[in-house]
C-alpha positions as CSV (number, residue, x, y, z in Angstrom):
1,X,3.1,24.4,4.5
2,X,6.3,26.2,5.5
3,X,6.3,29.6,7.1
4,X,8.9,30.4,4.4
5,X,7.2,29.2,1.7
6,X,4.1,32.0,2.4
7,X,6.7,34.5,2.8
8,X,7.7,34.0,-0.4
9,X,4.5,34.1,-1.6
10,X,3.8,37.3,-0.4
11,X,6.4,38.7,-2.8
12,X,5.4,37.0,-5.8
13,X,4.0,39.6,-8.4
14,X,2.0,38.7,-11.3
15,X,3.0,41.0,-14.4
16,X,-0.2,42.9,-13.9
17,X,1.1,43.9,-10.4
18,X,-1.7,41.8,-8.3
19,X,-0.1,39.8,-5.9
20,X,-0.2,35.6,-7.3
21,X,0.0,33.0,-4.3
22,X,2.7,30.9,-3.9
23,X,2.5,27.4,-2.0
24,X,4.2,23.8,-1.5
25,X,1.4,21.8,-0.9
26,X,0.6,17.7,0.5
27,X,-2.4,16.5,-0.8
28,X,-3.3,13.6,1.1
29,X,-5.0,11.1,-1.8
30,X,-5.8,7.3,-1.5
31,X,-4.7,4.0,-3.2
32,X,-2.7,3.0,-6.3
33,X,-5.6,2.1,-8.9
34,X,-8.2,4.0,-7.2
35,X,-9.3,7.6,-8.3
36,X,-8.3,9.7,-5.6
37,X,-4.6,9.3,-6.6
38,X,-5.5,9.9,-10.1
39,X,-7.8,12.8,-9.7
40,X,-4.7,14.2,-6.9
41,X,-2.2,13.5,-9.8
42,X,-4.3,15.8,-12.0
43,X,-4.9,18.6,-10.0
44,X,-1.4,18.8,-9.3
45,X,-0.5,18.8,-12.9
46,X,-2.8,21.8,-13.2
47,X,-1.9,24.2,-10.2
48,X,1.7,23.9,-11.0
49,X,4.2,26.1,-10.5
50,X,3.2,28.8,-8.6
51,X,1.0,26.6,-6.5
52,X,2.8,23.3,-6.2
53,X,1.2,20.1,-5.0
54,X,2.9,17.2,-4.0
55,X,-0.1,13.9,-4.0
56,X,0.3,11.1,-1.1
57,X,-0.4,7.8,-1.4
58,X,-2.7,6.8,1.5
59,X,-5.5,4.0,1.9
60,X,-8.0,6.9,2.1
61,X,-10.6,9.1,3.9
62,X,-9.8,8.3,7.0
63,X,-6.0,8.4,7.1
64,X,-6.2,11.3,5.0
65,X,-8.3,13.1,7.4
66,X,-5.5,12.1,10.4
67,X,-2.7,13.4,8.0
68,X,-5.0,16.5,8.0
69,X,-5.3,16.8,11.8
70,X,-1.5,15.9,12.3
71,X,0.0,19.1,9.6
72,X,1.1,16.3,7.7
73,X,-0.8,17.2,4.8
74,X,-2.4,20.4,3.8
75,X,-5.1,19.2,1.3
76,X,-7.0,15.9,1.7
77,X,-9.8,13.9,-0.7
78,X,-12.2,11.9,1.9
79,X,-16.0,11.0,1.3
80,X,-18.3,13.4,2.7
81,X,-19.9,11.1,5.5
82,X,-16.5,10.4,7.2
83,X,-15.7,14.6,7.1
84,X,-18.8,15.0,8.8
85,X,-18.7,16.7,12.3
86,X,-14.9,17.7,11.9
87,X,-13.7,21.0,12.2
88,X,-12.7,20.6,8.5
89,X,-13.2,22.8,5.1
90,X,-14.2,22.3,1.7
91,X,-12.9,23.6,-1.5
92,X,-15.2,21.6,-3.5
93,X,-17.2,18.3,-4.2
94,X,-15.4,16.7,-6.7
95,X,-16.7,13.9,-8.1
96,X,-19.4,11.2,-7.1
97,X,-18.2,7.9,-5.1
98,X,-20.4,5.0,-5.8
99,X,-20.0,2.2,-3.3
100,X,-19.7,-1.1,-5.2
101,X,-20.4,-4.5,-3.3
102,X,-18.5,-7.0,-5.9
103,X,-18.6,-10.6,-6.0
104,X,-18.0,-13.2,-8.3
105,X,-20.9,-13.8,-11.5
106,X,-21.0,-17.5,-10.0
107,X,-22.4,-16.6,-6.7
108,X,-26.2,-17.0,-5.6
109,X,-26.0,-14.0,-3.8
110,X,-28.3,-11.0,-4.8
111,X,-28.1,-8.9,-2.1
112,X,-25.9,-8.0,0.7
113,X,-28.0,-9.6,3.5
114,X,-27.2,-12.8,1.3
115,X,-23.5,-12.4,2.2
116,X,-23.9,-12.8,6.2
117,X,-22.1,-15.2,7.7
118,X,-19.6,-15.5,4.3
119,X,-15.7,-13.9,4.7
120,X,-16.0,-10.6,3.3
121,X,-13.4,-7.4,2.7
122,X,-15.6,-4.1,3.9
123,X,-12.6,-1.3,2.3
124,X,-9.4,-0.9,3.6
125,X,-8.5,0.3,6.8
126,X,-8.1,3.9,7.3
127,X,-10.0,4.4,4.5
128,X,-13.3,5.8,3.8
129,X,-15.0,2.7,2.6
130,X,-14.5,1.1,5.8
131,X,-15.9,3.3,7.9
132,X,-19.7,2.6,5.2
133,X,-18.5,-1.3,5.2
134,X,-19.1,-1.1,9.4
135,X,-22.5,0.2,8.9
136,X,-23.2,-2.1,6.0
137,X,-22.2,-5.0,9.0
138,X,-24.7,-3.3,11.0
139,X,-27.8,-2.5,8.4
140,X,-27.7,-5.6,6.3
141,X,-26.6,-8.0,9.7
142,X,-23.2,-9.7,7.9
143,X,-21.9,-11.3,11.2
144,X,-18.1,-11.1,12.5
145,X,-16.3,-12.6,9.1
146,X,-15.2,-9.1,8.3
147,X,-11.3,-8.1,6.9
148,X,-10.1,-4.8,5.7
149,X,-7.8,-5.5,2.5
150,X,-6.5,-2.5,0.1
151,X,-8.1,-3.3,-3.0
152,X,-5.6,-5.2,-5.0
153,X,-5.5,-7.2,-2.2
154,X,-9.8,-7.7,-2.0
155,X,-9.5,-8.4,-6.1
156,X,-7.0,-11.1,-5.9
157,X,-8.6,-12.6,-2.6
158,X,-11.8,-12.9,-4.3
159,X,-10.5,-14.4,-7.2
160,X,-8.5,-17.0,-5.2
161,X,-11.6,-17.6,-3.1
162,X,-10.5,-16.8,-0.1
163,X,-13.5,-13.7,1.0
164,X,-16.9,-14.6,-1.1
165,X,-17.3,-10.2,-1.8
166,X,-15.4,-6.7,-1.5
167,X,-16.5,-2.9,-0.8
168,X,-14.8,-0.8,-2.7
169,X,-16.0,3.3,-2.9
170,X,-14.8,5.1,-6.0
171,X,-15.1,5.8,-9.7
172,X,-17.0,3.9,-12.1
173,X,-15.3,1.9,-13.4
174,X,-12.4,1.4,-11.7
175,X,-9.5,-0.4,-13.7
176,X,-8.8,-2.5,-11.0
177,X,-11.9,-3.9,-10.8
178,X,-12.2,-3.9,-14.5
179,X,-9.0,-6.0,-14.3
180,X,-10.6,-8.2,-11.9
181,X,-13.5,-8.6,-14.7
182,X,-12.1,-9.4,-17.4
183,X,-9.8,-12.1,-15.4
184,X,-12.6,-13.8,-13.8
185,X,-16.3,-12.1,-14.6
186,X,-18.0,-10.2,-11.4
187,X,-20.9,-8.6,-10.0
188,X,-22.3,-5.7,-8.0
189,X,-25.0,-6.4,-6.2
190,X,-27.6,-3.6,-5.3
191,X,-27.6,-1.2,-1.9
192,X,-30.4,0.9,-2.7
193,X,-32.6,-1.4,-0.1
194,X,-30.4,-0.1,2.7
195,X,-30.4,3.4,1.7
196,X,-33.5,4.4,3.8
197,X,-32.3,2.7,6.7
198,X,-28.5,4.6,6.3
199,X,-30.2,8.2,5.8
200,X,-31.9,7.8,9.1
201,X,-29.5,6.9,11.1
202,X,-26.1,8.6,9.5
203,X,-27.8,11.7,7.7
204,X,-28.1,13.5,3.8
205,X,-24.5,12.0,3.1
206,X,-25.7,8.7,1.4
207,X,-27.4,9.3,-1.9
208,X,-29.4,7.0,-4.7
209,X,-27.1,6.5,-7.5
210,X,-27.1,3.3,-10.5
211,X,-24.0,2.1,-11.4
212,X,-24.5,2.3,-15.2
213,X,-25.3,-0.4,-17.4
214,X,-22.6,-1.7,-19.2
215,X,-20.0,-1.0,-16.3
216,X,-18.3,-4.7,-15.8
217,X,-20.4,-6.0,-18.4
218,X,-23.6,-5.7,-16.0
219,X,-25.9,-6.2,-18.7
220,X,-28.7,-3.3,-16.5
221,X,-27.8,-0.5,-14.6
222,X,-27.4,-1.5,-10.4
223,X,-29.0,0.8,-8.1
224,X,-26.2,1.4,-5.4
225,X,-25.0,4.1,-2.6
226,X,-23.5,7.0,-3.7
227,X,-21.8,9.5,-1.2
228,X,-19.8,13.0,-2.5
229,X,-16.1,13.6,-2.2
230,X,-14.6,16.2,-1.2
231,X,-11.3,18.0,-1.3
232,X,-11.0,19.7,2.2
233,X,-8.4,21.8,4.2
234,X,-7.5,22.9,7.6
235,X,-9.6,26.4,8.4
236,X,-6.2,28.1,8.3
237,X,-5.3,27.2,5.1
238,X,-4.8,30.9,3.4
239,X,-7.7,32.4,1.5
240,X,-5.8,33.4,-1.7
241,X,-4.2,29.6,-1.5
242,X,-8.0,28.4,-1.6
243,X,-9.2,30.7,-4.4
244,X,-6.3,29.5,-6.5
245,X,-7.0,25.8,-5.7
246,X,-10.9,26.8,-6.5
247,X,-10.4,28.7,-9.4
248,X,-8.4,25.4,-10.7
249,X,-11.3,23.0,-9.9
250,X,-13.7,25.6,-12.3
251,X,-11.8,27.1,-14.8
252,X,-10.1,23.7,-15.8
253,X,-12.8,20.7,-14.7
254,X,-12.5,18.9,-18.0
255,X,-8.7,18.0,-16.9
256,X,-9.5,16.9,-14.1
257,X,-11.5,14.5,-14.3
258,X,-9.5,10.9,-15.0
259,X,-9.4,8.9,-17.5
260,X,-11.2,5.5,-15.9
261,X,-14.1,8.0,-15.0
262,X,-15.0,9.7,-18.0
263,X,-18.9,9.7,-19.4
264,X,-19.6,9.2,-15.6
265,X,-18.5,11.4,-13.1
266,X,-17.6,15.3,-14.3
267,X,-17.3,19.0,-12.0
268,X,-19.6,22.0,-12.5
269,X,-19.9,24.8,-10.3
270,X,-23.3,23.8,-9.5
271,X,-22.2,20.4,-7.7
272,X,-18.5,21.7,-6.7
273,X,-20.5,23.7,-3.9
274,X,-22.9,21.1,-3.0
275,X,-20.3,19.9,0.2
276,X,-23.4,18.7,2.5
277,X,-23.0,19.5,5.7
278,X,-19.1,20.5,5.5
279,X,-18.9,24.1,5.1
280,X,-17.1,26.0,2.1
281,X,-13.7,27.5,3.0
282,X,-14.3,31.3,3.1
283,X,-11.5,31.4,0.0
284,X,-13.3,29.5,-1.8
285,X,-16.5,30.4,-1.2
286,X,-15.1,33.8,-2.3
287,X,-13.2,32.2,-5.7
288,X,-16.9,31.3,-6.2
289,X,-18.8,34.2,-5.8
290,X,-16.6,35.8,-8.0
291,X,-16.7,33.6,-11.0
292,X,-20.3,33.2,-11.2
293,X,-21.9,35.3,-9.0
């Protein structure tokens, strides 16, 4: 954000006289298809036009957290395990990502240790996803036959044969993969066998969640990973530029949540706080004091 731009904010008054924040804001987001970029597109559509923010199109956590570091971006979605340990803030947990291990309804495999040895795309580098697929290498012993594709790159690779499975950390269900479905039929396969082993060694991050039933025709629900995301901020982000962000997330949580994850993913001010080991930004933290005590 522009020195200017808070300048002008300071001289913004509301009509009640209280001052009312004024911002240009980056929000670092993720991939075309995924929903980052369609929860960013949202929020941005609701903060307008005192608060403007402008979404990026990134291949996730991980770049988004650089973007972050560099003061190329002033707001930034990434999963809560890879904003672990940075000096980082949260304005609130979002929504749920549920890691989804896809492969094609044809293949034998039923779980991921099934898949060592096979040519596999572990999420796309610099994003989030890749950073669990490395530690799914590790837990579940895959081997070396490891790529990083975006994911309409992983969908049409699997389709054409050419990796036997993808990661993929998001919504449920994601149109992309949906696509993928209904072009050739898939399959998750489960990860709740490696959860124990991931909560010792990587911490609270990594939660039980079932991919429900239904979801890419799976005719049961699939027990899976799950790990929060979270929109974050630099510590020096302004306090009344966080309450308004904040107050955005509350006050209007049914727009935000889009369209490919409705019935399954949803904000309340009881999980928008739960950021795991990343701490609330102070403005946020007061946004939420106020608005419920």
């Amino acid at each position: 954000m522009k020195r200017r731009t808070f300048l002008l904010g300071a001289l913004a008054v509301t009509a009640c006289g209280t001052t009312a924040p004024t911002a240009d804001l980056t929000l670092a987001a993720g991939e075309q298809g995924g929903l980052y970029l369609d929860f960013a597109t949202l929020l941005a559509r609701q903060l307008g036009p005192t608060v403007r923010v402008t979404p990026r199109v990134t291949a996730g956590s991980l770049e988004n957290l650089s973007l972050l570091r560099d003061r190329r971006a002033d707001l930034g979605l990434t999963l809560a395990d890879t904003a672990t340990g940075t000096d980082l803030r949260a304005l609130g947990r979002v929504y749920e990502n549920y890691f989804q291990l896809v492969v094609r309804a044809d293949d034998p495999a039923r779980s991921a240790r099934d898949l060592a040895g096979r040519p596999l795309s572990l999420g796309a580098r610099g994003s989030g996803a890749s950073v669990f697929g490395d530690r799914l290498v590790a837990e579940a012993e895959l081997g070396e036959r490891v790529d990083h594709l975006p994911l309409a790159e992983a969908a049409q690779a699997l389709a054409d044969r050419r990796i036997d499975a993808f990661l993929w950390s998001g919504g449920v269900p994601t149109p992309t993969v949906s696509t993928l479905d209904d072009r050739i039929p898939i399959r998750l396969l489960p990860l709740s066998d490696l959860l124990p082993s991931l909560r010792d060694r990587y911490g609270r991050a990594y939660e039980p969640v079932s991919v429900p039933a239904g979801v890419y025709r799976a005719p049961a629900e699939v027990p899976t990973v799950g790990v929060a995301n979270l929109l974050v901020c630099r510590p020096d982000l302004p306090d009344d530029i966080a309450g308004a962000v904040t107050r955005v997330l509350v006050e209007r949580a049914a727009a935000l949540v889009p369209e490919q994850a409705l019935g399954t993913q949803f904000l309340d001010a009881r999980s928008l706080i739960g950021t795991t080991d990343v701490p609330l930004h102070p403005g946020a933290a007061a946004a939420y004091r106020d608005l419920h005590g």
